[in-house]
N, C-alpha and C positions, 0 to 999 in steps of 0.2 A: 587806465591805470591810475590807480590812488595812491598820492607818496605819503606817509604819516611821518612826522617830526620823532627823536630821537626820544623826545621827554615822553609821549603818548607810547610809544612803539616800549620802550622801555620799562611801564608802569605796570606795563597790561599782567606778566609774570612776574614780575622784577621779585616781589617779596617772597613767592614760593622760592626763587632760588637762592636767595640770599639764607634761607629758611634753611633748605638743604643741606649749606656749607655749614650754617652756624652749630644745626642741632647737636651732629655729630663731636664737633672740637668740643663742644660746650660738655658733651657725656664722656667725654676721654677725661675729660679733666676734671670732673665730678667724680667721677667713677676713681681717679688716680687719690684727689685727695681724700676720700671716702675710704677707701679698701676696706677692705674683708670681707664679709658676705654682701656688701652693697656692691661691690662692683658689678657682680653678674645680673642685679636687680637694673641697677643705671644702666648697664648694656642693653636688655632686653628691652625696655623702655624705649631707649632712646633708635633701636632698631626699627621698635614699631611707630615709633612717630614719623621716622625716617622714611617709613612704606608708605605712610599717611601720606607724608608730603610729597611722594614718586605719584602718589595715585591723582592728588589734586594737581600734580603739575600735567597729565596726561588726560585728564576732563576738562582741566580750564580750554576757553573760547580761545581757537588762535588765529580768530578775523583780524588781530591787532594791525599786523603786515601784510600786504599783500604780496602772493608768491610771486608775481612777476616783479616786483620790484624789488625785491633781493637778491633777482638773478640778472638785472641789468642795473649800470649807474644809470643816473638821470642825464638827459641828455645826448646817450647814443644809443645809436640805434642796431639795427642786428643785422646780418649781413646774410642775404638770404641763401 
């Protein structure tokens, strides 16, 4: 069993989901002070970036963690 540090385990996706959260607020609020025919333009846009980044969060590698150590702390053991 492999433990990886917060900062390595962190990095591996860290930016697709910060990605995820930001695209959207960022198109509501383009979209708000924009209005009229831009808004549905910003919507569909920022839709599709939105699927872009679902897609590359579901391709990225996710050797980062290893699954047994997210399902035990360190240092106990399992109880057979």
């Amino acid at each position: 069993m492999t433990l990886v540090s917060a900062a390595e385990a962190a990095t591996a996706g860290g930016a697709l989901l910060v990605m995820a959260i930001i695209v959207p607020v960022v198109g509501a609020l383009t979209a708000f002070i924009c209005g009229g025919r831009w808004t549905e333009r910003i919507a569909l846009a920022s839709m599709l970036i939105g699927l872009a980044i679902v897609i590359a969060i579901l391709l990225a590698p996710s050797g980062a963690v290893h699954r047994s150590s997210i399902c035990s702390a360190p240092g106990r053991r399992r109880s057979a």
